[in-house]
N, C-alpha and C positions, 0 to 999 in steps of 0.2 A: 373383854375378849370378843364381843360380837357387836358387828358393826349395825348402827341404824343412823338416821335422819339427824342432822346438826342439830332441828329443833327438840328433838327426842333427847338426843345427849344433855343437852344444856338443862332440859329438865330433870335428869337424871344424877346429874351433877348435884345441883340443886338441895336436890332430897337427902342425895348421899352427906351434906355438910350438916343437915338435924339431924339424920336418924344413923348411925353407926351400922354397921351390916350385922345382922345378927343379935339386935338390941332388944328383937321383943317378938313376937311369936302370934302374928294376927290370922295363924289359920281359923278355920269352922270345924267346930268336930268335923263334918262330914269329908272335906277335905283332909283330917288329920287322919281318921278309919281309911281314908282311900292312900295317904301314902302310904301309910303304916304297912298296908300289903303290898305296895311297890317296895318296900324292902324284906316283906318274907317270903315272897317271890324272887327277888332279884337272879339269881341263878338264869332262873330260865328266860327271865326276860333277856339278857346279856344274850346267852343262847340264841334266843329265835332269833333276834333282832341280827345278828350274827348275819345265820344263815338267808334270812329275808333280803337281809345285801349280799352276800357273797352268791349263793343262789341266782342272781339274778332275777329274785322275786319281785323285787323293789323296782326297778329299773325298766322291766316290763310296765307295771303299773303304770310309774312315772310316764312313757313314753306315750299312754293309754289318753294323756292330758283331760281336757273335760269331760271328755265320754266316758271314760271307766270302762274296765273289764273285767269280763265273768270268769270264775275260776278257769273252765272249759279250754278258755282260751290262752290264759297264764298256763297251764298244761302241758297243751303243746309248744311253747316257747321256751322250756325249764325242763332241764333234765332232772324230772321228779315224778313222782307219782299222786294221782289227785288227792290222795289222802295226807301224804308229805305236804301240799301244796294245800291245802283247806286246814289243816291243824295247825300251821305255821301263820296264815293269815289269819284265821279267827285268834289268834295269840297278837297278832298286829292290832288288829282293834282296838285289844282292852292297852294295851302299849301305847295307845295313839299314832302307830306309824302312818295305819293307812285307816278310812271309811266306805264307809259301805252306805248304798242309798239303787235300792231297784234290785237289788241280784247281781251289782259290779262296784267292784272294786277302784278308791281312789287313792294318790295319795297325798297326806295330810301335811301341813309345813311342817309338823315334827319330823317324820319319814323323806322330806324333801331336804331339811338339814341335813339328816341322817347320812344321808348318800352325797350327797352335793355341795356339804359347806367340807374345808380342807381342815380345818382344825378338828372335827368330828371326825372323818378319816381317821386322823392322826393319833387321836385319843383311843377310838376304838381299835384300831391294829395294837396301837401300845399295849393297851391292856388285856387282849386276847395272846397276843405273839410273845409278851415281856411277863406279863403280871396275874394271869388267870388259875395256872395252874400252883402259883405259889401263895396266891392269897390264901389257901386252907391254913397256912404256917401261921399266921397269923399270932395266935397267944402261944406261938413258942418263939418266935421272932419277938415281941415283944417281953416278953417271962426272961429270957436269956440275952435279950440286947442283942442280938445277930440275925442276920438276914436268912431265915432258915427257908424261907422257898427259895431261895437262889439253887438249891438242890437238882430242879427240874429243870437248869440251866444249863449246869456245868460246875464243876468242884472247883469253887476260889471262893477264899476267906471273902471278899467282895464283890459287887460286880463289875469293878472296875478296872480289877485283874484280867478280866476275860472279855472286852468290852471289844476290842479287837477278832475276837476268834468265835462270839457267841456265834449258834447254830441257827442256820435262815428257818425262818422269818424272821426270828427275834431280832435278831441283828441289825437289818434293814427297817423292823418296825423303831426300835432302840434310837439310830440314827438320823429317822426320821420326826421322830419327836424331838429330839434333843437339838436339831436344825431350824423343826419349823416356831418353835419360840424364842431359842437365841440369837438366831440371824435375822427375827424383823426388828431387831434393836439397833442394830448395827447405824444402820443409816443416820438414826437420831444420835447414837452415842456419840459415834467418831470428831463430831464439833466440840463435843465436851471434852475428849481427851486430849484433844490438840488444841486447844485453848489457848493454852501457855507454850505451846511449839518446844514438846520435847522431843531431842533429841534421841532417848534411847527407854524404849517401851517394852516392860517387861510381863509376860502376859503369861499366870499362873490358872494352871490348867486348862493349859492350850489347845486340849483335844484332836481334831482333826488337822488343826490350825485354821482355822473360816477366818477369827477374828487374826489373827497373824496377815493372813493374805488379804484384809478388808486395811490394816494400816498401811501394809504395804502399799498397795495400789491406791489410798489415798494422799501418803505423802512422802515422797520420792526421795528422799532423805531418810527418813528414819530408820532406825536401828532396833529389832526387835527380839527380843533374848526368851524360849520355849523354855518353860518348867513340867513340866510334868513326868507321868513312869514312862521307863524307856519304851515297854511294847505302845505307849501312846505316842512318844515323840518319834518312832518308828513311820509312821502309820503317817504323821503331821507332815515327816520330812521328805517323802515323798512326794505329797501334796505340793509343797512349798518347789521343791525342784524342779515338778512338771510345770508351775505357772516362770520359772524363769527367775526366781526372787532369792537365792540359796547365798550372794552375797553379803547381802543387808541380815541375818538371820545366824544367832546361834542356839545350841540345844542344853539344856542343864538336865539332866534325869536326876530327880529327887523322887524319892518317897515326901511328901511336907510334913506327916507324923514321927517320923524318925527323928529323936532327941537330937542326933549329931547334922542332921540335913540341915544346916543353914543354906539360906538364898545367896541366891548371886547379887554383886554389889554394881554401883556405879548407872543405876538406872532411874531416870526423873520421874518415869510414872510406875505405877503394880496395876495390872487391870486383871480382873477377877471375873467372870462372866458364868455367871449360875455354877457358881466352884464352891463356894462357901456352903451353903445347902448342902453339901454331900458329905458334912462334918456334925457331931454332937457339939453342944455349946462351948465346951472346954478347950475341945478341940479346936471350934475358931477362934478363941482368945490364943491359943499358943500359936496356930499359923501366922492370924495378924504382927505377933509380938515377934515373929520372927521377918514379918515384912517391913515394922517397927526400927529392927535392928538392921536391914539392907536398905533401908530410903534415906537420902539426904534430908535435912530438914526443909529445905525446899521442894520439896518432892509430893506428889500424893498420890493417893492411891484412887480406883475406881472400882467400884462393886456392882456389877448389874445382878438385881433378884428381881425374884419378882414377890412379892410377899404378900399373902393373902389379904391380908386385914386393910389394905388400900386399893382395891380392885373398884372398878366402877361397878359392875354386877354380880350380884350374887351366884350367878352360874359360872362368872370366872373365878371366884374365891372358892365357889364348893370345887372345882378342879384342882385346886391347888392343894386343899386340904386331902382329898380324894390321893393324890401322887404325891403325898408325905407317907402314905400307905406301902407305896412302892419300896421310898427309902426303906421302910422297915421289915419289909419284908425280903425283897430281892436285891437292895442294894448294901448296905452296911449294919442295918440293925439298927442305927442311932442317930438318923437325923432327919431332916422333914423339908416341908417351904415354911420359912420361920412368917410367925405375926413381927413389926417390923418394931412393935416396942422391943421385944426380948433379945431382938438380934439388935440394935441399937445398943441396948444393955452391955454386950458382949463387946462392942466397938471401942464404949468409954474402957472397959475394963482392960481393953489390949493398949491405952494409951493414947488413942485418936478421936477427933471431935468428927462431927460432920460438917462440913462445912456448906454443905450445900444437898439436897436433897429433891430432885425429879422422876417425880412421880408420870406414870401413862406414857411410858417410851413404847416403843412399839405395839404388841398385842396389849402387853399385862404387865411391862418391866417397872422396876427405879431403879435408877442410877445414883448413887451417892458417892459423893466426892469429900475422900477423908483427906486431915493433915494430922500430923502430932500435934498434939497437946503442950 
């Protein structure tokens, strides 16, 4: 997930083929004592760190470049109180966001990502606007298999019911997550699925329809068939209207867990885009089995995940696992970002091989390309 130097990657690569992520555990006590309190802390770290950017605390600093500045002066620029503004930064230090050297304030590449890389953005609105105040559910979302902080959201059995109507921020935090991972895939995917120049692409949980209007406007011909709940394909076909594409384009409203929901037929490819993840295991064996039962045997299917346990860095797999947390709490209760053995598992078991498997598509994605068995 975070970019460096070809030469850096290719090392990084390297290591990643001896040592498995997560294989062995070379902290120092002293480094283990100092995480250990980054997580009985954590609360407040989340907190300050919050306010530190929204505040505009961070941002000052930042602007402060090598010279640094003294609280005094971050005062006047911050609609705060020197004591707001002194207790939130000495909380920055031990955080790492920002340092200190003479009596001013800098700040540090941590505090610099914090503010200024987009996928941090993105993470931190998520989990403040989407996930903060449901995380307490926690061992009742997992104890009962349901997404018990979705509570402080809005009353739907999931969060998928109300993905359309959720209350701002969340909404736009929600959207924006869910945009800024999916859609750097696109670019890379779209050669994959038109490979075989199919004619008629049937794209299950279509959401806004991004990936609909990304086949559209890449190949002028095709024909592309929306599954998903109606308040989604509501939302989708509007989208799809306003770009001009409402020809080429028709809508199927399924539930996919609903026993009698069978798919629509007649279609060469099923393209799935972070849809699967938002199902327990069982659950993706009976969807696949029903995508099983609408594909030609000529036909294949495409599944972009992204799944932890092939990330290049470990700060992208702790993310993943991190917003398996989401699922179970705010979003259905039961399912997560699968490790890609287990979900492979579930692929054979719906009847389909993989016939091909690319890993590192955009941020964090793979793409795998199923046929029947």
């Amino acid at each position: 997930m975070y970019f460096c130097h070809l030469s850096l990657n290719f090392m990084v690569d390297n290591l990643a083929k001896k040592a498995p992520l997560f294989g062995e555990d070379k902290s120092s006590a002293v480094e283990a004592i100092s995480k250990a309190q980054f997580i009985a802390f954590a609360p407040y770290i989340f907190q300050a760190s919050v306010l530190l950017r929204d505040k505009g605390i961070l941002k000052v600093v930042d602007e402060s470049k090598e010279n640094g500045i003294a609280i005094d002066e971050i005062v006047e620029k911050v609609n705060m109180t020197h004591y707001a503004v002194r207790v939130l930064l000495e909380a920055g230090l031990g955080i790492g966001l920002v340092y200190r050297r003479e009596g001013k304030y800098f700040l540090s590449k941590t505090g610099h990502f914090f503010i200024n890389h987009q996928m941090s953005v993105v993470n931190t609105d998520f989990m403040r606007d989407v996930c903060y105040d449901g995380a307490q559910d926690l061992a009742d979302a997992l104890e009962q298999g349901k997404p018990r902080g979705l509570r402080h959201l809005g009353d739907w059995e999931t969060i998928y019911q109300g993905l359309s109507i959720l209350p701002e921020p969340a909404k736009t935090s929600w959207f924006n997550f869910d945009h800024y991972y999916s859609d750097n895939a696109f670019p890379e995917a779209l050669p994959l699925v038109f490979a075989t120049h199919p004619k008629k692409i049937m794209d299950i949980g279509a959401n806004t329809g991004k990936f609909t209007l990304a086949c559209l406007d890449y190949n002028k011909e095709v024909e592309v068939g929306l599954v998903d709940l109606q308040i989604q394909l509501d939302v989708a076909k509007q989208n799809i209207e306003e770009a001009g594409y409402s020809e080429r384009v028709s809508y199927h409203a399924r539930n996919v867990l609903h026993a009698d929901a069978e798919l629509p037929t007649g279609y060469d490819i099923i393209w799935m885009s972070q849809f699967l993840d938002c199902f327990a295991d069982q659950e993706i064996v009976s969807i696949l089995q029903k995508c099983h039962r609408a594909l030609p045997n000529h036909g294949r299917i495409f599944i972009n995940e992204t799944f932890w346990d092939v990330q290049r860095f470990p700060a992208s797999a702790f993310s993943l696992q991190m917003t398996s947390l989401y699922f179970t709490t705010m979003a259905n209760g039961n399912s997560q970002m699968y490790d890609s053995e287990v979900f492979i598992k579930l692929i054979d078991e719906a009847g389909f091989k993989v016939i091909k498997q690319n890993d590192i598509i955009g941020l964090s994605h793979t793409v795998l390309e199923l046929q029947k068995k």
